[in-house]
Structure formats: C-alpha cells, structure tokens
KEDREN-940811 format. One record per residue (C-alpha): x, y, z. Coordinates in steps of 0.1 Angstrom, whole numbers, plus 2048, in hexadecimal, padded with zeros to 3 digits. Example, Ala and Ser with C-alpha at 12.3 -4.5 7.8 and 13.67 -1.06 7.14 Angstrom:
2
87B7D384E/8897F5847/
//
This chain:
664
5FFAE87D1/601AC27C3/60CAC779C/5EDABB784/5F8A9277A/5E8A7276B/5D6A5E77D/5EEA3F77D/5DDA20762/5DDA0C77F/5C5A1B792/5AEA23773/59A9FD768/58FA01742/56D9F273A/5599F471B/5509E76FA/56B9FB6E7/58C9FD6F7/5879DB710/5899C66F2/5A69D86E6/5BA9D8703/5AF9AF70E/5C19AB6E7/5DF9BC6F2/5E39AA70B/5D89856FF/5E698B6DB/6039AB6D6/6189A26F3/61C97D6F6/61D9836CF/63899B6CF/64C9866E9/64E96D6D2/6569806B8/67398B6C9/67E9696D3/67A95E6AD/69097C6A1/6B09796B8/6A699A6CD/6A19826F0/6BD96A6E7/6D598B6E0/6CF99370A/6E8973711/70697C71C/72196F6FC/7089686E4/70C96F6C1/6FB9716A3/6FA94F68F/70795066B/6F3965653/6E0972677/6DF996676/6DC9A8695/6D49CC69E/6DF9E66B7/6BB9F26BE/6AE9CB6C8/6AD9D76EF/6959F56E9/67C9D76DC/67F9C36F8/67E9DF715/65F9EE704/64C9C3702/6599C772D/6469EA72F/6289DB71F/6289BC72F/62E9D0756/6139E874D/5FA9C6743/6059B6766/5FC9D2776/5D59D4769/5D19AF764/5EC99877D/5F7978766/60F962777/620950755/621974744/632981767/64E963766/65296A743/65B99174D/66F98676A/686972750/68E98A73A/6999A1754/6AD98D761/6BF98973E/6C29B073E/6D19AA766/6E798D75C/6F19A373A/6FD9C3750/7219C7756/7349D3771/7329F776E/70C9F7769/70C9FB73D/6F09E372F/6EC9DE70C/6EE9BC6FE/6FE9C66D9/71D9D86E7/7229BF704/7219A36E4/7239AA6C7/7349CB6C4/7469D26E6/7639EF6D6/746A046CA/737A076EA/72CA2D6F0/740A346D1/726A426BB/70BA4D6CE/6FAA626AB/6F4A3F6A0/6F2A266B0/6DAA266C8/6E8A1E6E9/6D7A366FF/6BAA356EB/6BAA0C6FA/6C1A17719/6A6A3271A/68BA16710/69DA01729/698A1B749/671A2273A/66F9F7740/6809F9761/66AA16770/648A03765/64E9E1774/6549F0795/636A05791/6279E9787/6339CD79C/6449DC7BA/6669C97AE/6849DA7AC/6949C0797/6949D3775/6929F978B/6B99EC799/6C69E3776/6BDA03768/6C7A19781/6E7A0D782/6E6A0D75C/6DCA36761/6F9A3977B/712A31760/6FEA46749/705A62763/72BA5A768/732A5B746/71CA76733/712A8A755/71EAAE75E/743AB5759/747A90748/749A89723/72FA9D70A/715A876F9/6F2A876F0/6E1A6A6DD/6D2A6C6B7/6B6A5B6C1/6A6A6E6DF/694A5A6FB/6ADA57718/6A1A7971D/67FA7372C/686A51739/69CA63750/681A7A75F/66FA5A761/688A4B778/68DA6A78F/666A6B796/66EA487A2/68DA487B6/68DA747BE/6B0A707B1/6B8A917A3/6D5A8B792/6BAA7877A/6A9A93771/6CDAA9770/6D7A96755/6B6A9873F/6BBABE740/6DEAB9738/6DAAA0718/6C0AB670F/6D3ADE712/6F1ACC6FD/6DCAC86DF/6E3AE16C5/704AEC6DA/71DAD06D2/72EABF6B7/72AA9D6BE/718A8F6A3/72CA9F68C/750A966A2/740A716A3/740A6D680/768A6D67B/768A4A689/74BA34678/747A0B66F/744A09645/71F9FD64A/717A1B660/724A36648/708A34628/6EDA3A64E/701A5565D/704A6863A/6DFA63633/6D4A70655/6F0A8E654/6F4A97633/719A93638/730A8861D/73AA6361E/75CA5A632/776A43625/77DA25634/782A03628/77C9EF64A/7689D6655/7599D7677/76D9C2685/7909CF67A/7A09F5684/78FA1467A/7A1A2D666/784A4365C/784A63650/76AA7D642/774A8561C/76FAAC61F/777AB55F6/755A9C5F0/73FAB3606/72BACA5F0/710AE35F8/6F5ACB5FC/70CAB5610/710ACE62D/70FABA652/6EEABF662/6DFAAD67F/6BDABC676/6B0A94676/6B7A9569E/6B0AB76A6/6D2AC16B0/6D1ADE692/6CBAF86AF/6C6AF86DA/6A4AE86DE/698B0B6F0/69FB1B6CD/68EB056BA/66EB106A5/665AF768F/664ACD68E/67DAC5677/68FAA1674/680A7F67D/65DA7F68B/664A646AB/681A766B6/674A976B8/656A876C8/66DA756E5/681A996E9/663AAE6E7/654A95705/672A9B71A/674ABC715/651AC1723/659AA9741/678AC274A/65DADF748/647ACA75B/660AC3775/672AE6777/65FAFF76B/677B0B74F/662B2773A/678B2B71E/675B0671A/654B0771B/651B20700/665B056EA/64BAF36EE/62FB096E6/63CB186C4/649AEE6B9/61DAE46C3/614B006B2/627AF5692/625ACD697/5FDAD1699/5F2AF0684/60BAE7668/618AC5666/600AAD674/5E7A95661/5C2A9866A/5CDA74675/5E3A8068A/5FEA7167E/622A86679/640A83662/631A8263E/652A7662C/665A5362E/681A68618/694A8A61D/695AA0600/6B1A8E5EA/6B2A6F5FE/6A4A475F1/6A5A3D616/692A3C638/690A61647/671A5C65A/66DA81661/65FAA365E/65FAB463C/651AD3639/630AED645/612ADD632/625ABF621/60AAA4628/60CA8B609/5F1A6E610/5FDA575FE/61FA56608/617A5C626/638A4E642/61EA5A65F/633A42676/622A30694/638A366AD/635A5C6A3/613A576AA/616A496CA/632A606D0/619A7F6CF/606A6F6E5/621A726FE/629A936F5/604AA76F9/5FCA8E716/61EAA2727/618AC4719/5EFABF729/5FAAB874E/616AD9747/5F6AEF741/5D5ADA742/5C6AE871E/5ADAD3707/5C5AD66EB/5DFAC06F5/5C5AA2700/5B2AA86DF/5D3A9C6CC/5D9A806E6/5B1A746D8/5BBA7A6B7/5D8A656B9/5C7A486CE/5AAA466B7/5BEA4B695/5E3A4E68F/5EAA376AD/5D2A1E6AA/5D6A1B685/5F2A0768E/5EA9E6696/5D19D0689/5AF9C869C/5BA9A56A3/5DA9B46B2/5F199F69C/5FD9B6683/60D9DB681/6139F766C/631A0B66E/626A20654/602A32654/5F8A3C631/5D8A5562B/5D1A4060B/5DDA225FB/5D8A115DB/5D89EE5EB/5FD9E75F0/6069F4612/5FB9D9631/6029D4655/61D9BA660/6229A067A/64B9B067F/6639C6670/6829C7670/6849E7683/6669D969A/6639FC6B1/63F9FD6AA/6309DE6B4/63E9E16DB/637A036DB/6119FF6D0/6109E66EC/61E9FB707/606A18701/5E7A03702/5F19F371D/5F8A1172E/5D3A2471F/5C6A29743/5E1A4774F/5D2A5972F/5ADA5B73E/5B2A6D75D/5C5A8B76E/5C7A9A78F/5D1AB57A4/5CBAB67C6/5A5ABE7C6/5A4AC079E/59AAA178B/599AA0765/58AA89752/59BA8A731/58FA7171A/570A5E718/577A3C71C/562A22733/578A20751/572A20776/592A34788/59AA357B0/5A1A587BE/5ADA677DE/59FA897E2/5AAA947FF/5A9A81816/588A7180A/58AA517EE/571A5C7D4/56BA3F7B4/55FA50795/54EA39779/54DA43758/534A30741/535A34719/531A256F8/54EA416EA/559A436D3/53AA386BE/521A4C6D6/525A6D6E5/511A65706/52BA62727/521A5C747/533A64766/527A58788/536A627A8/53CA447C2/54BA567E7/547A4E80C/539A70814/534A917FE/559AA17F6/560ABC7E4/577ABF7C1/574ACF7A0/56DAB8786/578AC7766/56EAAF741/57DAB8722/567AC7705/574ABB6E6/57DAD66CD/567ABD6B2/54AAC26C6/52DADD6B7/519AD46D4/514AC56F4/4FCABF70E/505ABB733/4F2AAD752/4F5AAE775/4DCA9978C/4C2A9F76B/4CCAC576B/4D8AD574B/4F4AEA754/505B0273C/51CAFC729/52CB1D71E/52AB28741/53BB0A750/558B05736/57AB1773C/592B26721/5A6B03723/58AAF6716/57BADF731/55CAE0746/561AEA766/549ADC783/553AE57A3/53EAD97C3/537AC37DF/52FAA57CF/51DA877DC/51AA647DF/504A5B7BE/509A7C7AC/508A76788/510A8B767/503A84742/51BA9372A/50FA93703/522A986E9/511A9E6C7/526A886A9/51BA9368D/532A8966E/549AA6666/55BAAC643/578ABB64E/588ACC630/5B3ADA633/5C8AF8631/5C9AFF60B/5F0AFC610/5EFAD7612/5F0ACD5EE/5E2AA95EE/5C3AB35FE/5B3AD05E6/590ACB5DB/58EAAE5F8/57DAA7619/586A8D634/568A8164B/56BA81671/54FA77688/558A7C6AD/57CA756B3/57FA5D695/58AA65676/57DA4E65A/586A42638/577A3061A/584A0B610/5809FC5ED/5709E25F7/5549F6604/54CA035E2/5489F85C2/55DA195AF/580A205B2/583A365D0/593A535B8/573A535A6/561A5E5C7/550A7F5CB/542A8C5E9/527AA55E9/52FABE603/507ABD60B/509A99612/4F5A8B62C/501A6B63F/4F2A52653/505A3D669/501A1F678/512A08690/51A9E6681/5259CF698/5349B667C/5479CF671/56B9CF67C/5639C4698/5469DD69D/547A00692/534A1E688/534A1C663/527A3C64C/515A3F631/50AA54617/503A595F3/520A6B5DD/52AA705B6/53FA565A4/54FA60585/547A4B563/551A51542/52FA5052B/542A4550D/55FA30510/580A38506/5A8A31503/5ACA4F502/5C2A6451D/5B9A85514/59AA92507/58EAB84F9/566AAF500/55DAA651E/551A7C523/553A7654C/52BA7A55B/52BA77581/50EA5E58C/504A595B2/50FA3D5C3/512A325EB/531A3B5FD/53BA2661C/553A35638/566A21654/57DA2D66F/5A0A33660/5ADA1E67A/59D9FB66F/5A79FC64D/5BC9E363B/5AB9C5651/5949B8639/59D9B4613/5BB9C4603/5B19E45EE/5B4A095ED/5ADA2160B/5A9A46609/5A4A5D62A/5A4A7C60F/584A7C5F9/579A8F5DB/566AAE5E4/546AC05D0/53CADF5DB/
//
C-alpha cells in the first residue's frame, strides 16, 4: 500500500487574493532581494576559490547555509513560475559551489579559504555539516525543480565524503547544529541510495552516546572559546593563540564549578534522542532534529522513535508554545548575557521578551507537516496553519523587504523588522517556505486525497489510473466559505478526507446542495471523510463559522493572568498603538464584548480588522504620585481595534500587545 505523501508544490497552482499576492512578492521582491544581499555582504564572493576577506571584512563559517537556502528558494520559484534571467542567475552560483568542490568531494567555501586546518575540526561549532545539510536540501530541489543534475552531482559527492568519513565503522561525529540529518533522507528519496538514509540514522542514534562535543572542546581558536562556554556551560580553556598560529589549548578543570558542569543540553546531545522527554536547548535545532527523526520513522517504521516523538509534541505544543506559535521564549539561558535562542522551561512564555525565532517557526512547520503524513491526524496540520498564518508569517514584512528574527508578543515601539542581519538565516528560509507553500495543501495515498489547508489552489492528481483536477475556491483566511469542485474524465472513486479545524464550533458541509453530517462523516483524526464515486462537476461547500474567540492560557503561564488574546479563524490578532488613542496597558477587555469585523481593503494590504468597545483606565484626579491608599483610576469605554499579529510593525512605530487586559 502507497505511504500517505504531499502532493509535490509543483503540481499544486496557488490562486487567490490572500496568499497569490504574497507569493508573486516573494518571488519579485525576497529573492532577487536576498541575492543581492548576499552579493553586498561577501557570502557569493566567499564561493571563489582563494578569496579572502578584505581588511576589516569579516566573514562567517555559516555564509553557505544562506546561499544554498536563496538556491532552494529560487529552484522551488522556477519550478511554478519559469524565469530565464532568475534560472542563469541559479546556474552561476552553482557552478561557484562546482568550481569551489575539491577533489575528494568536501564543499564549504570558509575551510577551503579562509580557514583550511580547521576543516572537520570542530564539528559542535562550527557548522560544517550544518552547510552542507542546507547545501544537499539546495541540490535535491533544483533537480526536482529543473531536471538538472548540476547542483544533485556536487552534493552527492559532497554526501559521499560525508559517508567516508563520519559513516559506519569511520570516525564518530555528529554536528551542533542539526540539519544534515533530514537533508540526507532527502537525498535518498532522490537517488534510492541507502547508505543516505544509513547515515541519518547513524548521526542521529550517536546523539546522547558520545563524547564529542565535550572531546572537541580540548582544541579551540581564542574567538571560539567565550561561544563554546556559553553554549556548554564549560569552563573557559587557556590559550593564548591566534587563529592563525598553533593551538595549545587546554580546559582549566580547577575553574569548573557546580554551575559550570559540561552539558550539551543546547544541541540535544544530553541523552539518546529515543530517551528524550522534553525540548530543552535551542529551538531551531531541536526543530531540524525532531524533522529528521520523524523522516527516519516515516521511512522505517521505528516505534520507539516514534514514541520520541509523541511525548517531545506533546510537551512542545501543550507546554511551551505561544498561541502564535512561535517556540523558544528566551534569547538568554539562565545566568547567561548572550544569544541562547532556546527552550526554557514548561509554561515560561514572557511576551515581551519574547526570542520566538522565525526559523523556529518555520522549523515547526516542517516538523508537524512530517509527524501528519507519519499518522494523518488534524493536530499536526492545525500547528502547520498556525504557524503559516502567525509565527511564520510574522516574519517578513508585507512588501517582502524586511525580516524579523525575533517575534515578540508585545512591544513598546523599539523592536522592528530588518532588511539583513548578520546571522541572515531567516530571510532565505522565509523565502524557501513560501516558495515551497503548495506541498503543504495536499496529501495522498493511493486512493486517499486530503486536502489540508484551505488555500485557493487548483492541484493535478492521478488516482488510479484516472487524472482527476480538484479546484479549491476561497477567500480564507478572512471567510470560512471553501469550495471544492471536482474536474475528471469519467466518475472514479477515492476518499476525500478535509481537515476540521480544532477552532471551529461549527461547520456546515454540502455535497451537490445536500447537507451531509458532520459528526457522522468526521473520523477520530479529525477530518471529514467522503468516500464515493465521484463525478465530473461534483462540488462540495465547506463553511466554517469564524467567530472571534478570546482565547485565555494555562494559569501557569505568568505573563498572561487576568488576559485574553483574540483569534478569529486561523489568525491570531493583536492591537497596535496607533490604532488607539490610550496606551495599550490601559486596555480592558470586557469578556462580554461583542465585535464586529470588517474587511478593509486599505488596510495592510487588506485585512479583516475587529472591533469593539472596551475600558480604558483614567485617573479622575491627577497625580505624581506612585502609590496611593484611595482609590483615583475610573475605567471609561473606549473602541478597541484588532489586526492580525502578523501585519504588525508595517505602519507607524508604536507599541503592540497580542495579550490584553481581561474583565470578567
């Protein structure tokens, strides 16, 4: 029996007035963008063979994941919409990465230039098959994409070195930033080439069983040691060398405290990845592993691994997730000033500080996306809406030229998108999954379509032996209405099974003009199953009631006691000072509030905006003072304005708040 998969983007067209403008500005704005961005900052120039930085230049290890996710994007937009310039402009910088290769297949443009005696040296750190990982994810798309095997034979070569080094039997290593992982199952579904998928499994069962990170650290480069403690907790080696001279580094073991005990916690090496039981360390990386994990399930069928998986969901979504959707609440680790960029603890969901990174975002999208075609359940594609609609989406501006890296749930005015950064994993990565948005629609399995999200989109199908083109017509996510039309030579028969989202209090469904019920025809995965001969012409109406929810959190989750967040549909909104004419704090909302809402196509580029009428607090007398025994502040009504979390910080700078003030 054919395994349940996505419908491959390229077979899926994406219409509509929501997510067609979107994408035609990823494609007309983020990528060329980005490729210039990465022409301006050294990142393309880096790919020559012998170049080096000019004085005062400083150049990264990590510049090649930038560039192979801009070649992902840009394969994935040839693929939908054929430009010639943007093609020769692909073509180029693969041949760079070709030209760049050395003999024995390794590809990475800092070790081959700039630092060539620290190549495979310090995998914890620095990144190399992280690069490579990103690289193989490039490689597999443009031949899915194009046909061309230009990029496909760099990186398999590049993964046969891999192999001969780090494969069974050969030297033990694991990277500290997971993603060669999954990029490896990638390339086996291409070329069938087990060992591919062998050494996935194998990079993944040494986590948690080695010493490497730890073994690593005896031999580290001065501006690599204030990282590697941060990260590890380890104590700081001495060393008084510069890159380029000899390395005499050891740890200084009388400097290593209690709190200063070795942990590779920020990886997830702290225990084997089938133990594991909670998300601990930083957010992307557990995102990446969690991903691969679920292809090796997918792939092999391994239970405990899959039971992994199920207790690390279970704690991710009911415990450390923002009603965003966004993951990894803290920039720092407890007793750290630095980037951590992880997981904290159960219920530790600050707002304002807020890290929320958007690759973790996008990351989750992978994840659920994996875990769904594992064991097709509603839950997993209700997080991959969330994330699309919220935490993902957030991420880049609505004219497609600026980013966040960082999503706050409330700001006082200070924290905007950017054109770059200098860690710039974001931008290409926001590109590369909207570019991509069509395998997210659709799944199949032999005579089982599902139709996953609601997006207007026209997909190709081969049922059978039959072609069958479904059309799927909708204004979602600003009206619940979806209508499915089924286009086929003569009647053929398949299950047709759409998703009932878990926000939904009710829905109506139609087939040829006849109700048909609901409770009856939904499964415990939560999808509707219609099963049936269908025919040329057949048509379903699918209504979704939106009605504006406030969504209130487990008491546990300090910041939001005494508040409500609003949700209509999949989108989760927030309120924007300039909207209102009160300091957001001062806001009340009634829990008996009544809203209207309205589309306003001026609005950020057209949205559904709410409304209604809440409490702002005023003092009746004036006064200095900052504590008072008598009581002074009188709440008076005034209008409250909502708009979607994710089009915030495009107009005027000023505070944003997701959380608002409840009144019972």
């Amino acid at each position: 029996m054919q395994k349940l998969h996505p419908i491959p983007f390229n077979q899926v067209t994406i219409g509509g007035h929501f997510w067609e403008p979107q994408l035609r500005r990823n494609r007309d704005v983020s990528i060329p963008g980005i490729y210039q961005l990465c022409q301006d900052t050294g990142r393309l120039a880096m790919l020559h063979k012998g170049w080096k930085p000019a004085p005062g230049q400083e150049a990264h290890f990590f510049w090649d994941s930038d560039v192979a996710k801009w070649l992902e994007a840009a394969s994935y937009s040839l693929a939908t919409h054929p430009d010639p310039a943007l093609e020769h402009r692909v073509d180029e910088v693969i041949k760079l990465f070709a030209e760049l290769q050395e003999t024995d297949g390794y590809v990475n443009s800092y070790f081959i230039n700039i630092a060539p005696e620290y190549r495979w040296k310090n995998l914890s750190f620095f990144h190399e098959l992280y690069c490579a990982g990103h690289l193989i994810e490039a490689g597999v798309a443009h031949f899915q994409a194009t046909g061309k095997e230009t990029l496909l034979n760099v990186v398999r070569r590049f993964a046969d070195h891999i192999y001969d080094v780090f494969g069974p039997g050969k030297r033990v290593g694991i990277c500290g930033h997971q993603e060669i992982e999954l990029a490896l199952v990638k390339l086996f579904r291409v070329t069938h080439e087990q060992r591919y998928l062998e050494l996935s499994q194998l990079f993944l069962d040494r986590r948690g069983n080695t010493t490497v990170f730890k073994d690593e650290g005896q031999d580290l480069p001065p501006h690599v040691i204030p990282w590697y403690r941060q990260f590890y907790g380890a104590a700081l080696p001495q060393t008084s060398q510069s890159l380029s001279e000899p390395r005499v580094t050891t740890w200084d073991q009388q400097s290593c405290g209690e709190s200063d005990q070795f942990s590779t916690e920020y990886c997830q090496d702290h225990l084997p990845v089938r133990q594991q039981t909670r998300a601990v360390g930083h957010a992307v990386r557990a995102m990446y592993m969690y991903s691969a994990m679920a292809d090796v399930v997918y792939e092999t069928g391994d239970q405990e691994l899959l039971a992994a998986l199920e207790r690390l969901w279970e704690n991710v979504c009911e415990q450390q997730m923002y009603v965003t959707g966004g993951i990894g609440p803290s920039r720092f680790r407890k007793g750290d000033t630095e980037d951590f960029e992880g997981f904290t603890g159960d219920y530790d969901l600050p707002n304002l500080t807020a890290y929320a990174e958007t690759c973790a975002a996008i990351g989750m999208v992978f994840w659920n996306h994996r875990m769904f075609h594992i064991a097709p359940q509603r839950r997993f594609m209700d997080i991959v809406e969330r994330e699309l609609y919220n935490g993902a989406l957030c991420g880049v501006s609505l004219d497609g030229t600026r980013f966040f890296y960082e999503n706050s749930l409330q700001s006082k005015g200070n924290h905007h998108r950017q054109t770059w950064y200098a860690v710039a994993c974001c931008p290409p990565n926001l590109a590369r999954l909207r570019a991509s948005l069509g395998q997210y629609i659709y799944s199949q399995a032999e005579r089982d379509v599902f139709v996953n999200l609601f997006i207007q989109s026209a997909v190709n199908l081969e049922i059978g032996s039959q072609s069958v083109h479904l059309r799927q017509e909708t204004d979602y996510p600003w009206d619940g209405t979806i209508r499915l039309t089924v286009e086929a030579a003569q009647p053929t028969h398949f299950a047709l099974h759409l998703r009932l989202p878990e926000w939904s209090r009710q829905a109506e469904l139609l087939l040829n003009g006849q109700v048909v019920d609901i409770a009856e025809a939904t499964n415990a995965n939560g999808y509707i199953c219609l099963d049936r001969e269908w025919q040329h012409g057949d048509q379903i109406i699918f209504t979704l009631a939106m009605s504006v929810e406030q969504i209130e959190s487990h008491p546990a989750v300090l910041d939001n006691i005494g508040c409500v967040a609003l949700q209509r549909g999949p989108v989760v909104y927030c309120l924007e000072q300039c909207d209102h004419a009160v300091p957001l704090h001062h806001i009340v909302l009634p829990r008996t509030a009544q809203f209207t809402t309205q589309f306003e196509p001026s609005v950020l580029q057209g949205v559904v905006v709410l409304k209604t009428t809440g409490l702002a607090a005023q003092e009746g007398t004036p006064s200095s003072r900052l504590y008072r025994k008598d009581p002074v502040i009188a709440y008076h009504p005034c209008e409250v304005t909502a708009i979607p979390y994710y089009a915030w910080d495009n107009r005027q700078s000023g505070a944003m708040r997701v959380w608002i003030r409840s009144l019972a």
